[in-house]
N, C-alpha and C positions, 0 to 999 in steps of 0.2 A: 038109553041110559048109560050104559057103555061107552058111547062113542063120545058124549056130553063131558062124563067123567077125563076119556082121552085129551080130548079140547082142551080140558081146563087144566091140564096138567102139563101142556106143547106150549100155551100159551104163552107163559113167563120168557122161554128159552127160546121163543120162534124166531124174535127178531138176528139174536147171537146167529142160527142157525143158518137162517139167511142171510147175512153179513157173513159168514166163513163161507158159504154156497159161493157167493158172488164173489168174492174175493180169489177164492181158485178160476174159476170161469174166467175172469181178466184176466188174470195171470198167463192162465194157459195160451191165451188168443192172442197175449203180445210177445208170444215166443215165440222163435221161428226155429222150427224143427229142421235138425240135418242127420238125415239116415245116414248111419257112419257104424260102423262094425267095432269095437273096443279091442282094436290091433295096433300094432309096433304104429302106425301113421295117424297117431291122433293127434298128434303134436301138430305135426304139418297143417291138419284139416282147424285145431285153433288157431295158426296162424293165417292160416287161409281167412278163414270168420273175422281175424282182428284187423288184415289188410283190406278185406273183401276187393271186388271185382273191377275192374276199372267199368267205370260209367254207371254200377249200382251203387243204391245207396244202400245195401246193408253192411252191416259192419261197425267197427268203430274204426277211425282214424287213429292209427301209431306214432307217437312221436316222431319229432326228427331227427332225434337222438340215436333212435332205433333203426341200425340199416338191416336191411332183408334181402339179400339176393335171391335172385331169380335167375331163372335159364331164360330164352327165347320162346320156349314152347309155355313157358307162364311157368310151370314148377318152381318149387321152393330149393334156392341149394340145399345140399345136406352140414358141407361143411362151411364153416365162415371164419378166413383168414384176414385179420386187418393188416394193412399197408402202410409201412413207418415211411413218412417223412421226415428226410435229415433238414439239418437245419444249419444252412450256411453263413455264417458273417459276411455282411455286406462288405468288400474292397472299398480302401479309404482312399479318395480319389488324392490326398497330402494328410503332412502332420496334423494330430487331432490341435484345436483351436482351442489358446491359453483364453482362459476365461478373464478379463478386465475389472480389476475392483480398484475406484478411486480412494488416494490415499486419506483422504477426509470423510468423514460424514457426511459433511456439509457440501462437498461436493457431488456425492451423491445424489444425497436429496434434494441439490438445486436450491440451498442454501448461498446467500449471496451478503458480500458486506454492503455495507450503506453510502459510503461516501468516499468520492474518487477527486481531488483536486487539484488543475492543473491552472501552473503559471507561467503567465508570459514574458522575456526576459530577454537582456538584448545582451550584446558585448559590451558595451557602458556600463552596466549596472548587473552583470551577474554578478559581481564578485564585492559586488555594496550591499544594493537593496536585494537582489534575492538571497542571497548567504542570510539577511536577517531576516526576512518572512520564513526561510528550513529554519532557525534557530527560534521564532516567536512561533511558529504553527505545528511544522511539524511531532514532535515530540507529541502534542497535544490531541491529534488526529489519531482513531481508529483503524482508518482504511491508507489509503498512499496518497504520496506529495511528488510530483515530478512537475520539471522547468523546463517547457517548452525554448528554443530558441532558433535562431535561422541560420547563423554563424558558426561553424567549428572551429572551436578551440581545443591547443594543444592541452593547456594547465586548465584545469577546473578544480574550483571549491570542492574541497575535502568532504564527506558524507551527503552529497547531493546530486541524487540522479536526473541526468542533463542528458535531455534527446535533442539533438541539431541537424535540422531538414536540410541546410546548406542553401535556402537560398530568403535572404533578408526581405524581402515584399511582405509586408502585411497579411492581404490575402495569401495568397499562395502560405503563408506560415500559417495561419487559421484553419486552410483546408487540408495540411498537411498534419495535424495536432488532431483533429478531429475524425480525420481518417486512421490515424496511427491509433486513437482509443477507440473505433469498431472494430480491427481487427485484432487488438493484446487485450482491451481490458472490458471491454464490451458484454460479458460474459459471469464477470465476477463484481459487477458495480452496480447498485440501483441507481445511483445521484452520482451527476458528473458538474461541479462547481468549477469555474473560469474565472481570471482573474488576475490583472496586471499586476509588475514586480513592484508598483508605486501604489500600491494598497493593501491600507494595513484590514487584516482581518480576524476579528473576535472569533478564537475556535468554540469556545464552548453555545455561544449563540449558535452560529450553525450548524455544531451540531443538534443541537435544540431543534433549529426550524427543521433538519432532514428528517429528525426521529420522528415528528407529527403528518410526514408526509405519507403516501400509500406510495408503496412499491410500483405498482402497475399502473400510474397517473402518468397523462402525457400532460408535462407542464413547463412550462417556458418565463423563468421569474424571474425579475431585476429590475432594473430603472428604467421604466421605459421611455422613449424616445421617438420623436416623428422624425419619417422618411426625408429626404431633401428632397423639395421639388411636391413631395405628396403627391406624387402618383401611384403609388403602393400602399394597401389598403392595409391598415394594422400599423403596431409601432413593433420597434426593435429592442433589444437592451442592451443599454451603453455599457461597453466595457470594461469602464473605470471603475464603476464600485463593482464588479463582476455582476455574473448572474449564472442561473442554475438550469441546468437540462437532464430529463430525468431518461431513463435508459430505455423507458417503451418510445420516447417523442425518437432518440437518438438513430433508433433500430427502424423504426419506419422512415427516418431522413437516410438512412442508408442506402438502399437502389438508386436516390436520385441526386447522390453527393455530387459524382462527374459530370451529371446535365447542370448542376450549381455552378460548378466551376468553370464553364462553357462558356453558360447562359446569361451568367448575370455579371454585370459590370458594376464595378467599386471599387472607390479605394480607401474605405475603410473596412477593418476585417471583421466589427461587431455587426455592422450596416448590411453588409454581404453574408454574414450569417443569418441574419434576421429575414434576409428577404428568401434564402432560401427556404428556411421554417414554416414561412408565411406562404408561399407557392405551395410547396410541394407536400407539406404537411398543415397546413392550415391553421397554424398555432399563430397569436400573438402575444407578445410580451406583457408579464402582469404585475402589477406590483403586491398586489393580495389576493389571496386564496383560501378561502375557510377562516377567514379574522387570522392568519398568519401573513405578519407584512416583512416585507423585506428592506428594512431598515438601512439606511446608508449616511454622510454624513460627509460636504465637502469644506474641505478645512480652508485658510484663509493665511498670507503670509503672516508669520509672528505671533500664533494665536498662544496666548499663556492656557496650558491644559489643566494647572490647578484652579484659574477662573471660569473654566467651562462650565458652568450648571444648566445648561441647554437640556432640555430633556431628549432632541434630536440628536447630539453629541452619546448622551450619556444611555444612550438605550441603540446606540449604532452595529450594527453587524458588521460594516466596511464603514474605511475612513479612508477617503483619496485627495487630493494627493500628496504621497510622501516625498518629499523630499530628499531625506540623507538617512543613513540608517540611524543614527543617533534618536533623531526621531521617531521611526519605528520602534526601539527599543523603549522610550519614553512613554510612547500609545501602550506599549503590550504592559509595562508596570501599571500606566494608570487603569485600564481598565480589568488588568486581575485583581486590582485593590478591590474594586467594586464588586467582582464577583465573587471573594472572599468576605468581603463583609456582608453578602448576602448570603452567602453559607452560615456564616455565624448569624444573622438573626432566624436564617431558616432551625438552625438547632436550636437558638434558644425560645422560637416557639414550640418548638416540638418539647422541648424539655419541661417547661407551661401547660403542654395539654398534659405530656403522663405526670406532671406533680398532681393537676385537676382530678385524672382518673385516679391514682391513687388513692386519694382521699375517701372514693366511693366502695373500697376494697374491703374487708374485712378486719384487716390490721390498721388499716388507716395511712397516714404517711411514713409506716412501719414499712410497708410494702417495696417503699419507693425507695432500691437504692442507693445510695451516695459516690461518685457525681451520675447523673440523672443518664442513663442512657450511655454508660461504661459499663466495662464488664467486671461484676461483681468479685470481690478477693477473693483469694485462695484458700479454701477451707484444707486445714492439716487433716491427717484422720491417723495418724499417729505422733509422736513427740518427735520422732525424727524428721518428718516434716514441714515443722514450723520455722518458718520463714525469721531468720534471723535481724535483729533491728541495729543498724550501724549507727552511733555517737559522734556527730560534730560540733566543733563549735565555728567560729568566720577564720579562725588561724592556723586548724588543727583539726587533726582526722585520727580518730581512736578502732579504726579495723583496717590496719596496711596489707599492702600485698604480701610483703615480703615477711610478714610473722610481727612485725618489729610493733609495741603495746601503743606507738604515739608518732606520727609521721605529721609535715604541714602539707596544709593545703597548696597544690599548683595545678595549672595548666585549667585543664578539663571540669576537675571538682572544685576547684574556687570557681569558676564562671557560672557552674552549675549554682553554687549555695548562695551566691549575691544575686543569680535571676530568679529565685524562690523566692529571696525576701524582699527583693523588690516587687514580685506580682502578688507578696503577700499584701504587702501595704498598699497598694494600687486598690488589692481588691477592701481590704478594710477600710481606706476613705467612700470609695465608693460606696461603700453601707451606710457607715455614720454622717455623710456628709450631707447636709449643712451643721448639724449638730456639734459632730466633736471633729477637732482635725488633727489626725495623729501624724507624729514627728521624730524626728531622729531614731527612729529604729535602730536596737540592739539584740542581740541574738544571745541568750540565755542559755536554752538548751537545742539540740537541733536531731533528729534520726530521722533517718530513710533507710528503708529498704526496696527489693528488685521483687515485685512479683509481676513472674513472667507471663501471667496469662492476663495482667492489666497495665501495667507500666511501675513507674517509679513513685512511690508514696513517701509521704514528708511528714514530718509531725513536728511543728516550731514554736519555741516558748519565746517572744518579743516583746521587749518592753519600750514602751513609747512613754512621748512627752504628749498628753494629750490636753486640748485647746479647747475651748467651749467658748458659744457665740462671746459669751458674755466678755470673755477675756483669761477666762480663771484657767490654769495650770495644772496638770497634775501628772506623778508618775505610777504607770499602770504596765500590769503585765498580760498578756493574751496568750492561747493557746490555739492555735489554727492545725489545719489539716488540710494535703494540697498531694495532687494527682498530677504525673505530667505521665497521661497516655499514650498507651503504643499507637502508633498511627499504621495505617494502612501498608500490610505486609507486601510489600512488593519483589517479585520476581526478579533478580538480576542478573543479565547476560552475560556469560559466559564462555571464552572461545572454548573452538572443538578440538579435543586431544583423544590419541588414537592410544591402544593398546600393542601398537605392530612397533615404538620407537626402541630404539635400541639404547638399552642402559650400560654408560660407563661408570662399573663400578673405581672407586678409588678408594684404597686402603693403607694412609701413612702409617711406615713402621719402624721402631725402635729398635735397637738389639735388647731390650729388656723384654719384647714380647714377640723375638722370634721364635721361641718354644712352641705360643700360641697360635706362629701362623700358621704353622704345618697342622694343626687339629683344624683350621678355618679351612686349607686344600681341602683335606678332607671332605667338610663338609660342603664345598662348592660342587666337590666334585660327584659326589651323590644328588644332589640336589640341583643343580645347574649344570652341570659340563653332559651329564646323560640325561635329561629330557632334552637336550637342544634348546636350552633357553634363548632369547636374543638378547646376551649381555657379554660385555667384555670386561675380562678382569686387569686392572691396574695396580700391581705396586711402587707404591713411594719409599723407597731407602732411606734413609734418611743416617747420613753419616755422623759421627765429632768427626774433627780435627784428629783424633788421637785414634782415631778406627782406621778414619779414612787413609792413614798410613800407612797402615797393614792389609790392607785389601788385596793386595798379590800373596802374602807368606797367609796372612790367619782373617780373614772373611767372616763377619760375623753373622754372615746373612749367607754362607757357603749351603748350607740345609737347606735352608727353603728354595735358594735358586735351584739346589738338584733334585727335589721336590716338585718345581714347575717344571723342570725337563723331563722329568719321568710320567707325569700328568698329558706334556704334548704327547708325548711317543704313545699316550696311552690314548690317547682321543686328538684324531688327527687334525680333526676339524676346529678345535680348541687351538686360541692364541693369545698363552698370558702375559704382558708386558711391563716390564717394569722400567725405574727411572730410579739413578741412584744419585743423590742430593747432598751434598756436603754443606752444613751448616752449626754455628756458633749454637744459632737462636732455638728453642722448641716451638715457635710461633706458624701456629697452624696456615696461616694466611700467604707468607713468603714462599711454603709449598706452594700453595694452590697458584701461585702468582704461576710459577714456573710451569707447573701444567696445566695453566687457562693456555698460554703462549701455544702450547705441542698441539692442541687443537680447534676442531671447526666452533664457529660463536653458538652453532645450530645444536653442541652437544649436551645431550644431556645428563648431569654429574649425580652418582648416587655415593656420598660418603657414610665408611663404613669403621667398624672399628672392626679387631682379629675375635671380640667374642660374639658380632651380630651371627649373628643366624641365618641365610638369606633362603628365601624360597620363593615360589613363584607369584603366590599369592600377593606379598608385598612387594616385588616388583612392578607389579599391575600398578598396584595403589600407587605406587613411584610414580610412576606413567601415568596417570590419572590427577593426580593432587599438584604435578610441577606440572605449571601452564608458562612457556615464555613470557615472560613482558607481562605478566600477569599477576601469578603467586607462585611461591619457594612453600615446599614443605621439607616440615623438621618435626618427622615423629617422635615418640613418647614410645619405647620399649617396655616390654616386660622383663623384667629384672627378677632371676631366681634366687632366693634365698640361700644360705650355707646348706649345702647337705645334710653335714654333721647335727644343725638346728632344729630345721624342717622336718629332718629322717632321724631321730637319735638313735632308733633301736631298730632300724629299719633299713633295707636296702632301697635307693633312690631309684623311680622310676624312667624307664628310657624316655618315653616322653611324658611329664607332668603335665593337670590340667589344667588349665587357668582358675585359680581359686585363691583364696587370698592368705591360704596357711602353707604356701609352696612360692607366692613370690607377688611383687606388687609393680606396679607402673611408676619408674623410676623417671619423678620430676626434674631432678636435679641434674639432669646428662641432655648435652646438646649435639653431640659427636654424630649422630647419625642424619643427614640430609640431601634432601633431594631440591635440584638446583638446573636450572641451565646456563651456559657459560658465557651468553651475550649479558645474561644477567648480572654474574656476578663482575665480569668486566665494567658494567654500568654503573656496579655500585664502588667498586675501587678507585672509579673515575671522578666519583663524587667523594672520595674521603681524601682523595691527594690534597687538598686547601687544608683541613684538619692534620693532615701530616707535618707537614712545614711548619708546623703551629706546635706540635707533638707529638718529636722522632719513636717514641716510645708506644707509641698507639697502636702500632701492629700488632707487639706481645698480648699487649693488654687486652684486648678486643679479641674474642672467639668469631666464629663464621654466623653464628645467629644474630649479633648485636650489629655486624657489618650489614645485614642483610633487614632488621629491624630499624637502624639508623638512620641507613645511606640508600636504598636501595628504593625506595617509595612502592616497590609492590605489599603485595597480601601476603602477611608469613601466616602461613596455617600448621598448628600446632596441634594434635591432636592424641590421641592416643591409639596405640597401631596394636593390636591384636599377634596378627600375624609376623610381627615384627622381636623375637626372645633374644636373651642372652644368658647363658647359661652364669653359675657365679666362678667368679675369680679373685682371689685377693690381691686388686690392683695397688700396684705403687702411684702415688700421685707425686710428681716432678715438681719439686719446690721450685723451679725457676718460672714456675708459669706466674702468671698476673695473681694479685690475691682474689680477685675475685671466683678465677677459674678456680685457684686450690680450695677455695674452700667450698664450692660444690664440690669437687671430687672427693675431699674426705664427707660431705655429708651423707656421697652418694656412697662411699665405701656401707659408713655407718647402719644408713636406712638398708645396705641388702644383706645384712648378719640374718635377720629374723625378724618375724613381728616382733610386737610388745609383751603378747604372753607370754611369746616360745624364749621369747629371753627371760622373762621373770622366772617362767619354770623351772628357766638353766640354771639363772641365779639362786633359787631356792634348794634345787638337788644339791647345789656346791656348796651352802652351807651346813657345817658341822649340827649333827643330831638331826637332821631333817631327812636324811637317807634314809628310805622303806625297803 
């Protein structure tokens, strides 16, 4: 009963019991017991268990990480010292190796232009027909134009690079041309175009065929032609209208160019190129390739080009042969006519599709524009912004440069305002016509204005005599509106001027402003004589008659010369020069005459006046802005206000900052210029015919009008920052021309003060208005 009751109470708990039972049992049986004492060496004896034995398997395996020394007799060290390794720099067997980066992109990445074009060209006819294929192709080409020939000559055409093998054979010039572009341009060319100096060639067509072609095509294109004889399998291409080899065919005819020129006999040099192509690269000549043909076209003596309507003519890539350059120059007008008038119908379909699209827009033909495919006008976004409208009429112009309310139209603006109303009326018949035909054009009212981010806009009131089929008559007035767009902004080259040239300043002077030269030493000598600037300074004396007399007892330039003496002595390396001038005239120009003569053509003149300011900044700009034979610059100073005006109640500061209540960019002053002396010798050269005609022309003419007139370069005019003058209240010499006096009093006027700072002055100084 007992034992029942025991049972049934183990029961529940039996399985637990036996599941912990067995769980120690295994436990125990997978331990491996190590009799070991719990003394100072139990460490050891775990690492002994964690190495274990060599050739047992108990244990676990130690990282590798973990070293363990031992003795010989197996024992564990006690201590364990790690062992530093130094670490030496490898000896550089030479200098470490500059790294090479090409100066392009394009070079880098093995970017390549498309089209390389060489012509053939003899001593007859370089200095005819090739001079007019560089003047009808060149310009028009991407990549480069050079003129193979056989002959060295001493004189060669001006802008035309000309390589001469030295020996006239045909062949031998072929294989010499062809070799000369594997080894120079082989590299930077996919398309290599051939092509005698008596054919003319259409650039923008081939450029066309080259851009459809694949870079990496080996292709062999032209006229092609059978072999003489027809023993050689394949045809050639004849020379005369050229043909095309493309840089992979070129590159594989390369290893076997010298077994060409061995091997094969010919004497002609297209025939002999063809057959090597054919050998040793297995190309033959084609005339099409993927629906791209290689059009050509042989002309005939006397042919009239305005009766040409050939469509073989008129759709030609090359035309051979030319005869005289006259004619080449004839070919290249007629067929850019052609590819201009397919520019214009190319716009005005395209200007048909966006009218079409527009219509499907939301606003409708709101959307679209006026004219179709121009850049939209200039949106103001303040009142100061809006773009002013200038009033003409065909005789008279109401917005002059010079201020003046009513000037006539000449030169430039009358040719302008008669080719508007002429394409006015062109375009008006064209509308009405058959209907009305409109006549004798008058011009009513007329405005344009310059906006610069679309071109020149017109807005014209014309009244015509206008004609109906019928016969009837009548007078009518229209309002048109008319665009003449900026055309494609081009880049214009520019020679290279360096910042290392040495500026001869030149500073003519008066005895009325030799007070002022000595504050001008001054200020050279802070600013130029101690950085070591690269400039020399020049004074011009400039005597009367009635000075120049006294120059031994009373000098009236005695100051400043001992002023520049005291200067040397004080900076050795400084050397100021001067030139003393005895003259009637104050005419700026019979100076300059005198010292263009004392130096080199190659110098370069920076005229100055005793209040320029010079510093290094704008000597750069000097150096930068006057290009030989190029352009003359004649900056625009800053001009500081009176003191007194600017500052009334205030001391003026040592240096003020460009703001427009301290001082303004003084229009009306030409005095300061930068110039080189081959230059202005070129343009004196050109006003002597104008002398003999008008003794008087010297005075009258300043250095800008000599140089605007006569001198045919760029006068750049700008406005110079870096360029001050502090104020003076200059005398202006009645004897100068009226023109020059009366800017110099303008230019007095404009530097008193602005407009308010004088109104305010004029207000304090009226009675009762004192606070």
């Amino acid at each position: 009963m007992r034992i029942a009751m025991l049972v049934s109470l183990i029961r529940p708990t039996g399985p637990i019991i036996v599941g912990i039972s067995l769980g120690f049992t295994l436990s125990l049986l997978s331990v491996t017991w190590v009799d070991e004492s719990c003394d100072s060496d139990w460490m050891g004896a775990a690492d002994e268990m964690l190495i274990g034995q060599p050739g047992g398997s108990k244990g676990a395996r130690k990282p590798s990480s973990i070293s363990t020394g031992t003795t010989d007799n197996g024992n564990v060290e006690e201590d364990f010292e790690p062992r530093i390794v130094p670490y030496n720099k490898p000896a550089l067997e030479g200098p470490p190796k500059k790294v090479f980066r090409a100066k392009y992109a394009s070079t880098e990445l093995g970017i390549r232009e498309r089209l390389f074009v060489s012509v053939f060209t003899s001593k007859t006819t370089i200095s005819t027909l090739a001079v007019a294929i560089n003047r009808t192709l060149n310009h028009h080409l991407d990549g480069r134009l050079i003129f193979f020939t056989g002959t060295r000559n001493r004189k060669l055409p001006n802008g035309m690079f000309v390589v001469a093998h030295g020996d006239e054979r045909p062949v031998p010039n072929m294989f010499q041309s062809v070799r000369y572009l594997l080894e120079h341009h082989i590299a930077d060319y996919d398309w290599f175009f051939f092509v005698q100096d008596d054919t003319y060639t259409q650039p923008e067509r081939l450029k066309t065929l080259v851009s459809h072609l694949s870079m990496d095509l080996q292709l062999y294109m032209g006229h092609p032609g059978e072999f003489i004889g027809g023993e050689t399998q394949g045809r050639y291409c004849h020379s005369g209208p050229g043909f095309l080899l493309s840089r992979a065919l070129l590159l594989k005819l390369q290893p076997f160019l010298e077994q060409c020129r061995t091997d094969i006999v010919s004497i002609r040099p297209d025939e002999w190129l063809g057959r090597c192509i054919i050998d040793y690269a297995g190309m033959s000549c084609v005339e099409e390739y993927e629906a791209l043909n290689y059009n050509y076209f042989t002309m005939e003596n006397n042919m009239d080009l305005s009766r040409m309507g050939n469509d073989g003519f008129q759709n030609a890539l090359t035309v051979q042969p030319v005869t005289s350059a006259e004619l080449m120059y004839r070919l290249h007008k007629h067929f850019t006519e052609i590819e201009l008038q397919k520019t214009y119908e190319e716009i005005e379909k395209l200007q048909s599709e966006i009218k079409n699209v527009s219509e499907l827009a939301v606003d409708g033909n709101k959307s679209a524009l006026w004219p179709i495919g121009i850049t939209p006008p200039f949106e103001p976004k303040s009142r100061f912004e809006v773009l002013r409208w200038d009033y003409f009429t065909e005789d008279n112009f109401f917005s002059c440069v010079d201020g003046a309310p009513k000037c006539q139209l000449n030169g430039a603006d009358r040719d302008d305002v008669t080719d508007v109303i002429k394409v006015a009326v062109e375009e008006l018949n064209k509308k009405y016509n058959p209907f009305v035909q409109l006549s004798a054009p008058r011009l009513v009212n007329g405005y344009r204005r310059l906006d610069r981010t679309r071109g020149m806009e017109y807005t014209l009131d014309l009244q015509f005599q206008a004609t109906t089929e019928s016969g009837h008559q009548k007078s009518i007035t229209l309002r048109v509106h008319l665009v003449r767009p900026l055309s494609q902004v081009e880049i214009i080259p520019m020679p290279y001027v360096t910042e290392a040239t040495r500026v001869h300043v030149l500073l003519p002077l008066t005895s009325y402003d030799s007070h002022a030269a000595l504050r001008f030493l001054d200020h050279c000598s802070s600013n130029l004589f101690e950085t070591g600037e690269n400039a020399v300074l020049n004074f011009l004396f400039t005597y009367e008659p009635t000075e120049a007399q006294k120059v031994s007892t009373n000098d009236v330039f005695s100051e400043v010369k001992a002023k520049i003496t005291s200067i040397e002595h004080r900076y050795p390396s400084v050397k100021v020069s001067w030139i003393s001038i005895k003259t009637e005239s104050p005419g700026l120009l019979l100076i300059l005459d005198i010292v263009s003569r004392k130096h080199p053509v190659e110098t370069l003149f920076l005229l100055v006046t005793v209040d320029t300011m010079l510093n290094s900044e704008f000597l750069n700009r000097c150096r930068m802005n006057a290009i030989s034979g190029w352009q003359a610059f004649f900056p625009i100073h800053f001009q500081e206000f009176d003191p007194g005006v600017a500052y009334p109640d205030k001391v003026p500061p040592a240096s003020p900052d460009l703001v427009r209540e301290v001082g303004h960019f003084d229009q009306y002053t030409f005095e300061e210029g930068c110039f080189y002396n081959s230059d202005y010798m070129s343009s004196r050269t050109q006003m002597s015919g104008d002398l003999q005609e008008n003794e008087e022309l010297l005075e009258s003419l300043d250095l800008y009008d000599v140089f605007v007139q006569y001198s045919g370069l760029h006068v750049f005019r700008a406005v110079e920052p870096a360029l001050r003058q502090a104020y003076r209240n200059r005398t202006c010499d009645p004897r100068l021309s009226e023109d020059v006096f009366y800017r110099c009093l303008q230019s007095n006027l404009e530097s008193q003060g602005s407009r308010s700072q004088l109104a305010m002055l004029i207000f304090e100084q009226e009675p009762g208005n004192n606070t």
